[in-house]
py3Dmol code that shows the C-alpha trace and the ligand (Angstrom):
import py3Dmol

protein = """\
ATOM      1  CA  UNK A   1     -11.685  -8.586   6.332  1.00  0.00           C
ATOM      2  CA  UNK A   2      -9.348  -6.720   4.209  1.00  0.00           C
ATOM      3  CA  UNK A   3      -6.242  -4.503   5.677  1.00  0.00           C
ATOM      4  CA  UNK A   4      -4.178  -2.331   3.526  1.00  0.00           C
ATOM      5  CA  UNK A   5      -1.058  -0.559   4.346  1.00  0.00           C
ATOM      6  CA  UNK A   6      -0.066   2.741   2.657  1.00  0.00           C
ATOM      7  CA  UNK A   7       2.571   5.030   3.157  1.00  0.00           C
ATOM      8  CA  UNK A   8       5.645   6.437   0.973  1.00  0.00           C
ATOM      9  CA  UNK A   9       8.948   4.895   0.005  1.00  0.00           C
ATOM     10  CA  UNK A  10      11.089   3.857   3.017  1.00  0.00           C
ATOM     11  CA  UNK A  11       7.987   4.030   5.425  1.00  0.00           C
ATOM     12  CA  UNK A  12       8.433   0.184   6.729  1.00  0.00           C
ATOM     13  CA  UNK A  13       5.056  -1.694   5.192  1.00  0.00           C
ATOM     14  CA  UNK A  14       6.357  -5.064   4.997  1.00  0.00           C
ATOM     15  CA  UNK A  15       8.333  -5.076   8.061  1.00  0.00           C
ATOM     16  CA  UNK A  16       5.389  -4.282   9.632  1.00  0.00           C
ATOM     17  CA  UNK A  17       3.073  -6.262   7.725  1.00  0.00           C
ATOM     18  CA  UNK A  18       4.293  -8.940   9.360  1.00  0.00           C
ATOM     19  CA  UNK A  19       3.597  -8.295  12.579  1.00  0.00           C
ATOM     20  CA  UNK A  20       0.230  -7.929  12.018  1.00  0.00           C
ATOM     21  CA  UNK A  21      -0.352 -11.072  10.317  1.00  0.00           C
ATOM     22  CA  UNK A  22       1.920 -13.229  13.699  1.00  0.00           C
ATOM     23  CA  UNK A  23      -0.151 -10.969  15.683  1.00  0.00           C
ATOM     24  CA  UNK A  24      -3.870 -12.377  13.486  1.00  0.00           C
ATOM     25  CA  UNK A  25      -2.252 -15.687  13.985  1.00  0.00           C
ATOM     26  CA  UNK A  26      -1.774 -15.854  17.436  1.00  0.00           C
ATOM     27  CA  UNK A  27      -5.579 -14.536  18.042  1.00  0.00           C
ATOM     28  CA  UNK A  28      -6.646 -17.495  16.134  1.00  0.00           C
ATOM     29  CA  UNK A  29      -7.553 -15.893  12.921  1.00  0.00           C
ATOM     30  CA  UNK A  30      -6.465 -17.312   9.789  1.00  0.00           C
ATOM     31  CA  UNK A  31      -4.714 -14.553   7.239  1.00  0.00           C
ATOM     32  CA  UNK A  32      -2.678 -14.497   4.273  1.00  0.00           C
ATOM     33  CA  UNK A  33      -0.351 -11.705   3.426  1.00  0.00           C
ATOM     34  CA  UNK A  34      -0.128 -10.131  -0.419  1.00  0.00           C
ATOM     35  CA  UNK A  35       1.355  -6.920  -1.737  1.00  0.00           C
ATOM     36  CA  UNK A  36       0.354  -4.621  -4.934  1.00  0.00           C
ATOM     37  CA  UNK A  37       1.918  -4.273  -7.700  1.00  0.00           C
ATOM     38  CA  UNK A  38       2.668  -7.964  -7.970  1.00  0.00           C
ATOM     39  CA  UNK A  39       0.374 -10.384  -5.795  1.00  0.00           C
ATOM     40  CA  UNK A  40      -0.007 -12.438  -8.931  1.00  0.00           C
ATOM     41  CA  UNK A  41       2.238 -14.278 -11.260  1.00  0.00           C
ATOM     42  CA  UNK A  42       0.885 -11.727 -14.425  1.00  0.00           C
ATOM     43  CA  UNK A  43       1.175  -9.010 -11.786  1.00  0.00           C
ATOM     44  CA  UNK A  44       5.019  -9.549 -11.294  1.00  0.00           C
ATOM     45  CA  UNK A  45       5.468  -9.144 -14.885  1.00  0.00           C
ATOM     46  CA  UNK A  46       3.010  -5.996 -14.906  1.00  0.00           C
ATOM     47  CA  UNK A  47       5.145  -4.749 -11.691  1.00  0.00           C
ATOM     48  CA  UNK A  48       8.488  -5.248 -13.447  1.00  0.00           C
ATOM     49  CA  UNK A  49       7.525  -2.799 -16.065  1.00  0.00           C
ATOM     50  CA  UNK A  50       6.042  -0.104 -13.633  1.00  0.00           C
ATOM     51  CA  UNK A  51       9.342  -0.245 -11.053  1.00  0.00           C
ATOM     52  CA  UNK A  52      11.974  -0.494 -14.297  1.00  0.00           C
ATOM     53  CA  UNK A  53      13.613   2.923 -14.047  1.00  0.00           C
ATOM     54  CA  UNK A  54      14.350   2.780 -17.338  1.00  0.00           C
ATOM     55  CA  UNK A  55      10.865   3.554 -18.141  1.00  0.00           C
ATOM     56  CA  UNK A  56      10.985   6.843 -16.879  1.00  0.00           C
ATOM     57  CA  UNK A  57       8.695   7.801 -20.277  1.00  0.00           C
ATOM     58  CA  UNK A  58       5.459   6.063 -19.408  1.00  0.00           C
ATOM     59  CA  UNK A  59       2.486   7.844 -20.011  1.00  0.00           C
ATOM     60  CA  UNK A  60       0.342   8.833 -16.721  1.00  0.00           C
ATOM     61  CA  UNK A  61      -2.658   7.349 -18.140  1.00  0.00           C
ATOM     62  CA  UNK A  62      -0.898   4.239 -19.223  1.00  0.00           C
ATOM     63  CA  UNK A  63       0.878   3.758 -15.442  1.00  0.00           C
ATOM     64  CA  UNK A  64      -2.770   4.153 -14.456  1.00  0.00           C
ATOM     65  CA  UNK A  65      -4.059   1.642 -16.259  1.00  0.00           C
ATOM     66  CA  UNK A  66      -1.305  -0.735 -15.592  1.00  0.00           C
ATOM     67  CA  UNK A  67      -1.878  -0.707 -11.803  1.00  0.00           C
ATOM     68  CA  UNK A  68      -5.231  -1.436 -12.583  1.00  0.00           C
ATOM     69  CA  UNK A  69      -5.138  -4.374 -14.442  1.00  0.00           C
ATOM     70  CA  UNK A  70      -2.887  -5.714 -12.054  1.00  0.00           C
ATOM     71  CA  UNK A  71      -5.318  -5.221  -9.152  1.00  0.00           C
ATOM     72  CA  UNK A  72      -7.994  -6.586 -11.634  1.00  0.00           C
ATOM     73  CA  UNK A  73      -6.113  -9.812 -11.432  1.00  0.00           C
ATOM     74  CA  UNK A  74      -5.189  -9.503  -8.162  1.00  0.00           C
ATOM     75  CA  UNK A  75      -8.746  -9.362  -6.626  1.00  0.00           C
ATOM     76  CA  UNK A  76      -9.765 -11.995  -8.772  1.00  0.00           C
ATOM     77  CA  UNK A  77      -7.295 -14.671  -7.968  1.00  0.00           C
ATOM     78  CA  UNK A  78      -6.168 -13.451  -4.967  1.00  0.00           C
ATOM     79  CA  UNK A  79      -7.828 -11.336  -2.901  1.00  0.00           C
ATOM     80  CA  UNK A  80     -11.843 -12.190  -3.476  1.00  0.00           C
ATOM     81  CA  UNK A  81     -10.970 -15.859  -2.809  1.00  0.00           C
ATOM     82  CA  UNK A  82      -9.260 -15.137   0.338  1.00  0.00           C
ATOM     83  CA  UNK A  83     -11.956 -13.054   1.545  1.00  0.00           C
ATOM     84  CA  UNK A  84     -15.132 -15.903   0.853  1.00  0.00           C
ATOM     85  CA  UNK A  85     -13.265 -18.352   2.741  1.00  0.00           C
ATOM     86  CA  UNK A  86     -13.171 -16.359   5.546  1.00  0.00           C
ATOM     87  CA  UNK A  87      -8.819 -15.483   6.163  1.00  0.00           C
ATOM     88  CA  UNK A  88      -8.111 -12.028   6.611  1.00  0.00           C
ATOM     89  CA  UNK A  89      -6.179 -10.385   3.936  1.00  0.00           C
ATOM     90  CA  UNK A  90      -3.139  -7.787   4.756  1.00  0.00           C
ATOM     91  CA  UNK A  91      -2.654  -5.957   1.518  1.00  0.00           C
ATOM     92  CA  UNK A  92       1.089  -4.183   1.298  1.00  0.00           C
ATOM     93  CA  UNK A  93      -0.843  -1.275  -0.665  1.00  0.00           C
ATOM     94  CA  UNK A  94      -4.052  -1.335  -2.428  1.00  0.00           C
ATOM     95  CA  UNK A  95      -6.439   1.646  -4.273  1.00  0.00           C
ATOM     96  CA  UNK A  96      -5.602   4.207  -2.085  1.00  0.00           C
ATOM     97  CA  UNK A  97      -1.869   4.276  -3.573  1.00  0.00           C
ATOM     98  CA  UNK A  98      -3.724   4.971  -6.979  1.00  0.00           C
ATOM     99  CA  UNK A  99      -5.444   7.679  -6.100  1.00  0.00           C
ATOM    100  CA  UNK A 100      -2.682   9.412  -4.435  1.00  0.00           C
ATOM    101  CA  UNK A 101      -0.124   8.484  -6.596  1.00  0.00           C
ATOM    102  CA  UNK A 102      -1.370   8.671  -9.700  1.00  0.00           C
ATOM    103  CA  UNK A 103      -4.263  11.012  -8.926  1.00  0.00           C
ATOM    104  CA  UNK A 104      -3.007  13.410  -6.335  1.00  0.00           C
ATOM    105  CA  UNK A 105       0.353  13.262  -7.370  1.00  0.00           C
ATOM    106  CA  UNK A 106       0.781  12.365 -11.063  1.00  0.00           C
ATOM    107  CA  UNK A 107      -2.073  14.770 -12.003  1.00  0.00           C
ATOM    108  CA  UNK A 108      -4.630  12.282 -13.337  1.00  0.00           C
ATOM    109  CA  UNK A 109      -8.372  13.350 -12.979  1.00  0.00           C
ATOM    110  CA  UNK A 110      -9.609  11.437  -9.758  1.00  0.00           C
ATOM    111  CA  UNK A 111     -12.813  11.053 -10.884  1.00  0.00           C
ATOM    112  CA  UNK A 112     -11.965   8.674 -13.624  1.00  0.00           C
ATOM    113  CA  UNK A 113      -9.938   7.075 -11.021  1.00  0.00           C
ATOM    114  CA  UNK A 114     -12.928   7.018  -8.719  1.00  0.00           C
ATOM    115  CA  UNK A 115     -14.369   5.428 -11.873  1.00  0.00           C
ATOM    116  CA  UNK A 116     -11.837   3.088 -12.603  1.00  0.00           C
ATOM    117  CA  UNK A 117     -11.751   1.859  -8.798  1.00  0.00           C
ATOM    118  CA  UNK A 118     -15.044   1.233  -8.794  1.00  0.00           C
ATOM    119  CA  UNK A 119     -14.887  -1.083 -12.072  1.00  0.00           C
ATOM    120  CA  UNK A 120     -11.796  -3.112 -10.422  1.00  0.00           C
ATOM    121  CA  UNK A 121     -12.743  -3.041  -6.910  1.00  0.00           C
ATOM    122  CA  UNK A 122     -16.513  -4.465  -7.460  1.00  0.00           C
ATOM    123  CA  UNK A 123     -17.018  -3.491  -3.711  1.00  0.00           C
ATOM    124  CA  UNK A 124     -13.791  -5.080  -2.357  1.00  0.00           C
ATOM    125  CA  UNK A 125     -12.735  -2.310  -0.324  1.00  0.00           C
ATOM    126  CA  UNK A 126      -9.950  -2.159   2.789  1.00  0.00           C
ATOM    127  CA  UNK A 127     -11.625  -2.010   6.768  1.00  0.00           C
ATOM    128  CA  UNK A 128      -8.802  -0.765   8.089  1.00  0.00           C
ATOM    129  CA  UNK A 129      -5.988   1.443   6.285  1.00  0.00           C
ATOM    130  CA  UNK A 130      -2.899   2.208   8.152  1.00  0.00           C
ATOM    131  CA  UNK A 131      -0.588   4.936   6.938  1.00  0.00           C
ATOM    132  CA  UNK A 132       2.722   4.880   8.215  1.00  0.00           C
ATOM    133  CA  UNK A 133       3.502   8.910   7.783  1.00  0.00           C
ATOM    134  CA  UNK A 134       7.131  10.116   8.254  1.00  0.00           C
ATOM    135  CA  UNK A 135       9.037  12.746   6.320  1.00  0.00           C
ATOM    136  CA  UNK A 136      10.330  11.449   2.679  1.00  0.00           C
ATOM    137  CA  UNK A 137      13.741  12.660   3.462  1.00  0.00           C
ATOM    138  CA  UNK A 138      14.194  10.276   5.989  1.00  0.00           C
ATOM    139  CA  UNK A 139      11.932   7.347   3.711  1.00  0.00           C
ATOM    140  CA  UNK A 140      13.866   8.085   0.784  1.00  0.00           C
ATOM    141  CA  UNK A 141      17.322   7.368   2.764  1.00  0.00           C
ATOM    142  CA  UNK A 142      16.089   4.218   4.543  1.00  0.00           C
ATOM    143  CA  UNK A 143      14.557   2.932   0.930  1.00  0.00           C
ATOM    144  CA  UNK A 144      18.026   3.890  -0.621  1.00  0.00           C
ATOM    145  CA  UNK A 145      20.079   1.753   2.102  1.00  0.00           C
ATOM    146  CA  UNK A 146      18.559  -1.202   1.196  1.00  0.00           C
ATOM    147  CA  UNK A 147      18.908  -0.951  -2.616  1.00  0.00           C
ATOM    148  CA  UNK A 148      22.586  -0.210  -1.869  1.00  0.00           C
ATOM    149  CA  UNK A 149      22.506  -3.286   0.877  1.00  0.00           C
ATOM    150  CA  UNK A 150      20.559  -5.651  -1.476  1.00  0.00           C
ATOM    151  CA  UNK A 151      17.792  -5.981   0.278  1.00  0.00           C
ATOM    152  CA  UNK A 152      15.491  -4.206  -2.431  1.00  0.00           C
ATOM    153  CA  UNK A 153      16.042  -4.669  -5.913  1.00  0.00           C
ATOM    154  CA  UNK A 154      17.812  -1.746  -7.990  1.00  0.00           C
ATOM    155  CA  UNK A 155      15.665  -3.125 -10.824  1.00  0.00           C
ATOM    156  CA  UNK A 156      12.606  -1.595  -9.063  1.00  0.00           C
ATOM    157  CA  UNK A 157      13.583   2.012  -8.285  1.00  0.00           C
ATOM    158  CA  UNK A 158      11.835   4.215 -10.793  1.00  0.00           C
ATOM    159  CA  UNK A 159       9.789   5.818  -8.008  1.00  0.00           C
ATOM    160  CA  UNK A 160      12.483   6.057  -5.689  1.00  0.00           C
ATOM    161  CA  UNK A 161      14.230   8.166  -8.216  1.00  0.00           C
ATOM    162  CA  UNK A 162      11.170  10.714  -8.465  1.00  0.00           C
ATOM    163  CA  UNK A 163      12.327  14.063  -6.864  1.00  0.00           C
ATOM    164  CA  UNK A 164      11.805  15.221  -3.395  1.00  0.00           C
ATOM    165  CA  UNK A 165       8.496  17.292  -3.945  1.00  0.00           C
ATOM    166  CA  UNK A 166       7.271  14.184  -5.514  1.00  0.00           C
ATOM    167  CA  UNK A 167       7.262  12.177  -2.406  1.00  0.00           C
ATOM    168  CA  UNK A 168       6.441  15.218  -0.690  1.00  0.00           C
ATOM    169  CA  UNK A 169       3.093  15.212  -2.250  1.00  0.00           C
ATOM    170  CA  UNK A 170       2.420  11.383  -1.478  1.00  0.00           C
ATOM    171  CA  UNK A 171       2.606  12.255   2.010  1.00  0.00           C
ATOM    172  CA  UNK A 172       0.202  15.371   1.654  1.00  0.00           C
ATOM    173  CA  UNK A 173      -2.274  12.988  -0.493  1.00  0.00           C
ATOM    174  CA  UNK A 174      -2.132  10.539   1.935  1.00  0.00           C
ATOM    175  CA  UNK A 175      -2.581  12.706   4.969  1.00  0.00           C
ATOM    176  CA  UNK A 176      -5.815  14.469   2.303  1.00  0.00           C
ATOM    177  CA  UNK A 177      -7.535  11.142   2.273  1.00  0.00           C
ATOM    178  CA  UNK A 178      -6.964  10.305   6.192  1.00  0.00           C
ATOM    179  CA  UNK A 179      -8.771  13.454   6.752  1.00  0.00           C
ATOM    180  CA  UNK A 180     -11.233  13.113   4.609  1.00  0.00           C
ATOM    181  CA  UNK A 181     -12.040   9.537   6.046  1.00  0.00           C
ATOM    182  CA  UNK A 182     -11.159   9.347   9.363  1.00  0.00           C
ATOM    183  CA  UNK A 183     -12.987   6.172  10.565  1.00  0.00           C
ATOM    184  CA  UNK A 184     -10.900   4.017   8.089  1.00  0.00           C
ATOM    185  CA  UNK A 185      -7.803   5.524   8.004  1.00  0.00           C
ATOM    186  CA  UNK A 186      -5.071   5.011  11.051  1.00  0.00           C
ATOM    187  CA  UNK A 187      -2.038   7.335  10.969  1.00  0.00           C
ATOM    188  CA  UNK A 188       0.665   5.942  12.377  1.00  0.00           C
ATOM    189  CA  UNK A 189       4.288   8.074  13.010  1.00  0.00           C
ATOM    190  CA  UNK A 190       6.940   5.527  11.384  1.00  0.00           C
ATOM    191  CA  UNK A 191       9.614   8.427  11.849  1.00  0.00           C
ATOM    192  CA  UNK A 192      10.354   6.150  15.208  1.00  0.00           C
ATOM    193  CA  UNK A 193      11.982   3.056  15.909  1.00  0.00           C
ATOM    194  CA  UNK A 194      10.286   0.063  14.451  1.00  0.00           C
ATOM    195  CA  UNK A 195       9.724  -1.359  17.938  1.00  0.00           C
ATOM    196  CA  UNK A 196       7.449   1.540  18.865  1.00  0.00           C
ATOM    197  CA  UNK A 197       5.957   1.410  14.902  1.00  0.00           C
ATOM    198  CA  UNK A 198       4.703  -1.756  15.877  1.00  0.00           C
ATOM    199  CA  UNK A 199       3.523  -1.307  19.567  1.00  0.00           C
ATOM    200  CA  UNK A 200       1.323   1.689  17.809  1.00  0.00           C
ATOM    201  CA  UNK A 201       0.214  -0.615  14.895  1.00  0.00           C
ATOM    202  CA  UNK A 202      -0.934  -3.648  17.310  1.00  0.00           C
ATOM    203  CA  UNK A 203      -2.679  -1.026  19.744  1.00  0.00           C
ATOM    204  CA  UNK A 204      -4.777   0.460  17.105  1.00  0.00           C
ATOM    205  CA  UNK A 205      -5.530  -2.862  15.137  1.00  0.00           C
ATOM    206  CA  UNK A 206      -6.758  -3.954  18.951  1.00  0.00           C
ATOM    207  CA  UNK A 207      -9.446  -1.460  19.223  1.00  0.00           C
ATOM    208  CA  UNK A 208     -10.561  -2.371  15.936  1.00  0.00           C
ATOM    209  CA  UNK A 209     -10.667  -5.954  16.331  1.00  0.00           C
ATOM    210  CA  UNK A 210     -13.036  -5.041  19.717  1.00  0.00           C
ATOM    211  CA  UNK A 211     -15.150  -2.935  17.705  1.00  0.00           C
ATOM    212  CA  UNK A 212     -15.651  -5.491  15.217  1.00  0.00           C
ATOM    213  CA  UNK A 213     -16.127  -8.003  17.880  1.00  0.00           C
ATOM    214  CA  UNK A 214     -13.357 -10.583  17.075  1.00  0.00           C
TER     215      UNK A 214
END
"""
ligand_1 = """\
21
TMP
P 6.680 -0.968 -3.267
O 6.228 -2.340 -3.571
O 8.121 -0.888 -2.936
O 5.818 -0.244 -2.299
O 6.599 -0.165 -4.653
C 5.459 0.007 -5.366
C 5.477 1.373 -6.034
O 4.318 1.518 -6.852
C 5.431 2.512 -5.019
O 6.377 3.473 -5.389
C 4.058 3.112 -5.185
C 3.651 2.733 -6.566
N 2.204 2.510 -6.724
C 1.454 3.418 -7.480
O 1.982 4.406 -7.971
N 0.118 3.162 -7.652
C -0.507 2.057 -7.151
O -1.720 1.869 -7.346
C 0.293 1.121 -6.375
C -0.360 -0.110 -5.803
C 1.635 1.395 -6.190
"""
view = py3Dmol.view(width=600, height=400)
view.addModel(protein, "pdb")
view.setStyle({"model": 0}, {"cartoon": {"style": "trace"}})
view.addModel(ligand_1, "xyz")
view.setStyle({"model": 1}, {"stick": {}})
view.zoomTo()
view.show()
């Protein structure tokens, strides 16, 4: 099983992330944690160059491609091994960030990203996707306190540096494909203390894990 976590800059993925995976664990389930751009050891080097600010230049098409080929690699050492030996998988972002990102957002067509997903993914696709949705003035500042407090590198900002209407249009894109597909997608306020982001997170991955019968 394969859960991905989307949401804009600031929105509290990996905090959360790791809830999920002590709450898998206490169930019984095995699961392994990961995060795009970057689960790999070529993916780190692929994610250095797509967070460096100082490549403010890069080509659409080329940022495109880039993400790809690191979830190419990503799936393939990864993910897809993960998967056959039965663990669950919690993905810190995954394809849905490409096609908002740089579909919805950076303008490219989406359906050569539909395309290009389909040649990466070879039918490795999320269950669940949970979005954490608050308003990108109040992401940007919490992703901005911890890249003044350390906590996040200031190597890796060149999307935190993209204006407001930029992140503005994440949010719409994500809140586009939640509607579009509402039996995979679980939006989740993170505008709230992370106490109660949690308690909403665990509820909802509860009723899935009944449906699904584990
Ligand atoms: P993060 O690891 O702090 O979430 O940063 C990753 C950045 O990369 C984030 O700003 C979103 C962006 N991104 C894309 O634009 N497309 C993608 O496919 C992925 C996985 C991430």
């Amino acid at each position: 099983m394969l859960i991905t976590l989307e949401g804009i800059e600031g929105s509290g993925k990996t905090t959360q992330i790791n809830y999920i995976a002590a709450h898998l664990k206490d169930l019984g389930h095995e699961c392994v944690i990961t995060k795009e751009p970057g689960g790999t050891v070529i993916g780190g080097k692929i994610r250095s160059i797509l967070l460096d600010p100082e490549n403010k230049s890069i080509d659409p098409l080329a940022e495109l491609l880039l993400y790809a080929a690191d979830r190419v690699q990503h799936i393939k050492e990864f993910i897809a091994p993960a998967l056959e030996s039965g663990k669950i998988v919690i993905c810190d972002r995954f394809c849905d960030s490409t096609t908002v990102y740089q579909g919805f957002t950076r303008g490219v067509d989406i359906d050569l990203i539909h395309q290009l997903n389909k040649l990466v993914l070879k039918g490795v696709e999320p269950d669940i996707t949970f979005i954490l949705d608050l308003p990108p003035e109040l992401g940007l500042e919490r992703a901005w306190n911890q890249i003044n407090n350390g906590s996040r590198s200031v190597m890796e900002t060149r999307f935190e540096k993209e204006k407001l209407c930029f992140h503005e249009n994440v949010r719409k894109g994500y809140l586009k494909l939640a509607k579009k597909e509402p039996d995979r997608f679980v939006v989740i306020d993170a505008s709230v203390e992370e106490a109660l982001v949690r308690e909403a997170i665990i509820g909802k991955l509860k009723e899935f894990l009944i449906l699904r019968k584990m």
